[in-house]
N, C-alpha and C positions, 0 to 999 in steps of 0.2 A: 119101671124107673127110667128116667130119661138120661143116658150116656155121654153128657159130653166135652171134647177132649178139642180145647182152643192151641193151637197151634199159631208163632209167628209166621208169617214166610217173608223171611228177609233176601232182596234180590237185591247182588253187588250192581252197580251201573253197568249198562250195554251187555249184561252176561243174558241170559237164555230164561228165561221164567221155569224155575225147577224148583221141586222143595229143599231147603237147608237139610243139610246134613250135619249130625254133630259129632265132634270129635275132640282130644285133650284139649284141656283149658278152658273150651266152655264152657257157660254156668248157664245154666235154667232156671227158672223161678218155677217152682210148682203149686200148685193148690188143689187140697183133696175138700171133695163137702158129699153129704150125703143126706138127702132127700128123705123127711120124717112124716110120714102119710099122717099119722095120726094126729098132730097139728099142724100141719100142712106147714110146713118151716125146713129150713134148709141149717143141716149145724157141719162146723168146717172143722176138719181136723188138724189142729194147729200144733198137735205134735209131729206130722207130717208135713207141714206145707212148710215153704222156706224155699231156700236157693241153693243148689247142690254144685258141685263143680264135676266136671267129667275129667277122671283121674287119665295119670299115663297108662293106665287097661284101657280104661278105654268103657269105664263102668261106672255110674256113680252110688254112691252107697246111703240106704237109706231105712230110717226102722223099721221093725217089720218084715222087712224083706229083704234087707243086704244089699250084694252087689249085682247092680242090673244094668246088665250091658246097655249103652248108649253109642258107642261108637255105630258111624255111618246109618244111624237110622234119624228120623224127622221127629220131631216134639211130638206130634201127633199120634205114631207109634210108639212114645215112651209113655204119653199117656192112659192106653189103653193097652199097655202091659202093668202100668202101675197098679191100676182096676184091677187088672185079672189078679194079678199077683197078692194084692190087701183079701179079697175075697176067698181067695185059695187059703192063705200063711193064717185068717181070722175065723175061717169056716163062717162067713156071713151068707147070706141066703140073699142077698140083692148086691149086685156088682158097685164098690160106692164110684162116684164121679171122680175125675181127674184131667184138671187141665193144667199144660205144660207150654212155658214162652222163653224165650228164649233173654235171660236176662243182660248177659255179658258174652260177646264172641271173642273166641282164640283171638288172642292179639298177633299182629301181621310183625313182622321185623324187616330193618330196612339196614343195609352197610354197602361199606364201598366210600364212593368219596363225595360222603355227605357231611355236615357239619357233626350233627349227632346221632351214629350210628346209633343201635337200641331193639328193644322191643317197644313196641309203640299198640294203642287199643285201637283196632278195628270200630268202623264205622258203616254203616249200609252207603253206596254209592263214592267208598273210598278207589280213588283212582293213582296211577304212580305222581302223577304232581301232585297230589293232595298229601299223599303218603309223603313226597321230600320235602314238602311244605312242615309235618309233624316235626320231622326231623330234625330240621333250621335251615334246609333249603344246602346246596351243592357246598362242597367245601372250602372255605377261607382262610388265608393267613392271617394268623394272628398276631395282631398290632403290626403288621408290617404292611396290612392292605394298601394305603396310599403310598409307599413305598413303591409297590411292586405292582400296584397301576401307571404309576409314573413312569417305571421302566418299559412295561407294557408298551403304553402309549408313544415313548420313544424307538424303542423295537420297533416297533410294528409301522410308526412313522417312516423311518426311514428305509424298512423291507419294502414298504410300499413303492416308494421312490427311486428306490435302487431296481425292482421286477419292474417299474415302467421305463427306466434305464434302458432294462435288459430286450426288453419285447421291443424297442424301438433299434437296437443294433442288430438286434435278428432280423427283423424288417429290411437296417440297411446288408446286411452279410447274405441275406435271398435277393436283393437287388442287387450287387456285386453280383454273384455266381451268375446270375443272368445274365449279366453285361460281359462278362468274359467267356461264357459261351456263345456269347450273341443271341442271345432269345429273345422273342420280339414281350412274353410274358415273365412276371415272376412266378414262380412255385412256394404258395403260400406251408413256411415252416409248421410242421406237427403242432409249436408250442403255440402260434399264432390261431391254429383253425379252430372254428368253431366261435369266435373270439369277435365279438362287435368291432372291439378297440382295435384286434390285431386288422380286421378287415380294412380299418380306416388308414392302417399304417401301412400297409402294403400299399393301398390306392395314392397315399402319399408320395410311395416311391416308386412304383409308375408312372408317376406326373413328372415327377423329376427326372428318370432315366431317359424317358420322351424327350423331357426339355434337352437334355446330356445329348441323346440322339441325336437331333433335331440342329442342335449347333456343331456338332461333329461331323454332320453332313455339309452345313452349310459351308464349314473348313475347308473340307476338302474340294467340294463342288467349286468353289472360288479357284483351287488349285487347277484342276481340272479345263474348269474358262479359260486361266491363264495358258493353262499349256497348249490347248486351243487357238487360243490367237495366237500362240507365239507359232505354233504350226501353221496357223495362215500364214502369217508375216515371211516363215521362212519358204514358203511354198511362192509367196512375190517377189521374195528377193532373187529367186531363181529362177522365175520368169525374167525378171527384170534383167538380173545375170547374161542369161542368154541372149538378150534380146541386144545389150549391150557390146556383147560377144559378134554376134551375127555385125554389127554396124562395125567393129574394127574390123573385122573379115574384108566389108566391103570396103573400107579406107585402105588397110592395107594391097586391094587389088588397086581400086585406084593410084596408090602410091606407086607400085609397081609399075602402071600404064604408064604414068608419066616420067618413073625416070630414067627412060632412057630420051622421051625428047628434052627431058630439061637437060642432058650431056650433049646434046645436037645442038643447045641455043633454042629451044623451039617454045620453051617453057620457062615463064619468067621464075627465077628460086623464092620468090617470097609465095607463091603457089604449093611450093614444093613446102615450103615449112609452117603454110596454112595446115597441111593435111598429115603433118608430123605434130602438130600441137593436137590438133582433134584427136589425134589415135591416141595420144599420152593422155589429153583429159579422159577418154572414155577406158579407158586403162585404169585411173586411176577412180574413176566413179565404180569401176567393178572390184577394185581391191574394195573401198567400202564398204559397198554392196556384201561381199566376201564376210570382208569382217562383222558385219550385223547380223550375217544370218549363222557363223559363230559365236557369236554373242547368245542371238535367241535360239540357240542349240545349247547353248551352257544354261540359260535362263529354263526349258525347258528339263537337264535333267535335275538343276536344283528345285521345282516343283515338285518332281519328283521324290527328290529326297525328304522333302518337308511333308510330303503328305505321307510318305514311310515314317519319317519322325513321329509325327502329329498320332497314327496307330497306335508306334511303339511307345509313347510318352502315354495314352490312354491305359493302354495292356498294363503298363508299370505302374501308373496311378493305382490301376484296380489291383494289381494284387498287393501293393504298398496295403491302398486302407483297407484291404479284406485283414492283412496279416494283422494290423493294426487294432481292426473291428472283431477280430479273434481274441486277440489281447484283451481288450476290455471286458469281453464279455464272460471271460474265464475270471479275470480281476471280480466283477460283479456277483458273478456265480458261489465264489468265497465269501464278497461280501454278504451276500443275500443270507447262506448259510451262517454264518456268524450270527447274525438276525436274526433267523431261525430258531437259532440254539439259544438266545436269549429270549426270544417268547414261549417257548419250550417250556423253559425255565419258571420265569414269569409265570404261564400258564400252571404249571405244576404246584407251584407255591399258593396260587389262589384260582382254581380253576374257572370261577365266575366272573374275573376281570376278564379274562379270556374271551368267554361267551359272548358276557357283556360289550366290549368294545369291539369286537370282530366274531360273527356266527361260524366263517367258515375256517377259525382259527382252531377252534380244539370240536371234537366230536360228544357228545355224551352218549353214553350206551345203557339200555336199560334189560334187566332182565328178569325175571319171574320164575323163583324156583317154588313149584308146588306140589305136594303131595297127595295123590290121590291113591285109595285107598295102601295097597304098599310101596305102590308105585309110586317112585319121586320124576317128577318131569319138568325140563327147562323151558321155560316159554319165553322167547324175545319181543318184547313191549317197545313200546312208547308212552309219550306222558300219559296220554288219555285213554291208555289199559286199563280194565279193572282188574282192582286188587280184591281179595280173597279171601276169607279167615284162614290164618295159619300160613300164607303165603310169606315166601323172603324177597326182598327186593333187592334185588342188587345194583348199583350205579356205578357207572367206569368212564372215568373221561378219559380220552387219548388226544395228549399234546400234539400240536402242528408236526412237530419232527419225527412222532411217530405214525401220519399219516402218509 
């Protein structure tokens, strides 16, 4: 007599080519027939055949034979125990036939925060998106969704706006520090690196503190010219001085040679007060002299002072708008949080607006608890894990504020 026992082998997607194992919940379909030599015909035993379910033992129960264990074995092994067992319980003299398929698997279950938590039936090649898909897909509020996309979309608008705010005054508070350390670079902030945008906003404000540089130098350097020339000028006028000096020297000896012949009659007096006028003009070209090169000694330390101003009025600029650009960005920092906490919110209320209008706003987390044979085991997934008879799927979205 010919033996034989059709078995399904249903493989979940991407799992391993193994044979099914069956265990509570499943149903079988079985069909017993046995082989009639003497008119060559095949008759089925239709009090036997049917669809059994596999109980919480873990056995399913059937006439003739009772309860036969099914847990963790393959159709194929239930099949040819069912054989053995009708030929044994019947005292038959040829083993009858028995094939066993697998009619219905364990249903999977799916909760967390999906629309329709459940037991849901198992399908060959079900995966976790297919399985949330059963479900009704991540969880919604009800009648309030355009509501609290609305809000969404406003949160999250103006978080936006307020974090590009915020990355642009960090940008300038790293140019500040630099400038008031005098560093010829900035030091790109923790929040900015790694960051395209941040890259571009530092490069901004090195362009600017250059430009900042660049005319701060030329400030000075003009000071600097000036106090130069005025130190030439006053370096001429004291040639000049001297040189002035030295000529009344010589008037004065002349004047002297002569006056005693202009007391003898020897020397006409309008000689004598030619050379009394010369000594008073060149006396009085050196008082000027004198004074101009006081003048460009006063001119000289007010340079001075103005190129001390012009630092000290920089230094106080910078630490004005740092103290300033600290203010705002703690002001922002509140703001953005308030934000936050209203897409949070939002988020909570319909975690798919979430997803939907921003991927990096809420997280969804998946997980797989499966039991094998007594052993229960956690396996962390994603969509495109297969799912399993008898597996539970669990779905956790975590709000922005909880990341």
């Amino acid at each position: 007599m010919l033996a034989v026992a059709v078995a399904m082998l249903l493989i979940p997607a991407n799992a391993e080519a193994e044979d099914y194992l069956l265990g509570p919940m499943d149903k079988v379909r079985v069909r017993v027939a046995e082989w009639q030599t003497a008119d060559a015909s095949v008759r089925e035993w239709s009090s036997i055949s049917g669809d059994y379910t596999v109980g919480p033992s873990g056995s399913i129960s059937m006439p003739f034979i009772g309860e036969l264990p099914s847990a963790g074995k393959t159709t194929a092994q239930i099949a040819t125990a069912i054989g053995d067992q009708l030929q044994q319980t019947l005292g038959l003299l040829s083993r009858p036939d028995a094939s066993v398929e697998v009619a219905e698997f364990r249903p999977v279950f799916i909760s967390g925060d999906i629309q329709t938590p459940g037991k849901y039936p198992y399908d060959p090649g079900l995966t976790v998106l297919k399985a949330i898909s059963l479900a009704g897909g991540l969880r919604r509020a009800s009648n309030e969704g355009l509501r609290v996309e609305r809000d969404y979309i406003n949160a999250h608008g103006n978080h936006e706006v307020m974090a590009a705010e915020r990355n642009r005054l960090i940008a300038r508070r790293a140019r500040l520090l630099a400038e008031a350390e005098g560093d010829a670079e900035i030091d790109i902030p923790e929040e900015l690196a790694g960051s395209a945008d941040g890259k571009r906003l530092i490069a901004n404000e090195t362009t600017y503190m250059q430009t900042r540089k660049e005319h701060l130098e030329r400030e000075l350097s003009a000071l600097d010219d000036l106090k130069n020339l005025l130190a030439s000028e006053i370096e001429s006028l004291g040639k000049k001085i001297a040189t002035q000096n030295r000529q009344i020297q010589l008037l004065n000896k002349e004047l002297e040679g002569i006056g005693g012949l202009s007391e003898r009659g020897l020397v006409v007096n309008q000689r004598l007060l030619g050379l009394e006028g010369s000594i008073a003009e060149l006396e009085g070209k050196v008082l000027d002299m004198e004074t101009a090169e006081l003048r460009a000694r006063q001119d000289i330390n007010r340079a001075q002072r103005d190129a001390a101003t012009l630092l000290d009025d920089r230094k106080s600029e910078i630490a004005q708008q740092l103290q300033e650009t600290e203010a705002q960005i703690e002001a922002l920092n509140l703001q953005i949080a308030m934000y936050r906490g209203l897409m949070a919110e939002a988020a909570s209320l319909a975690p798919e607006v979430a997803i939907r209008m921003d991927k990096t706003a809420a997280e969804v987390s998946y997980l797989i608890v499966r039991t094998v044979g007594e052993e229960t085991r956690e396996i962390d997934a994603d969509e495109n894990t297969a799912v399993r008879p008898g597996d539970v799927v669990k779905v956790d979205i975590v709000p922005p504020s909880v990341q």
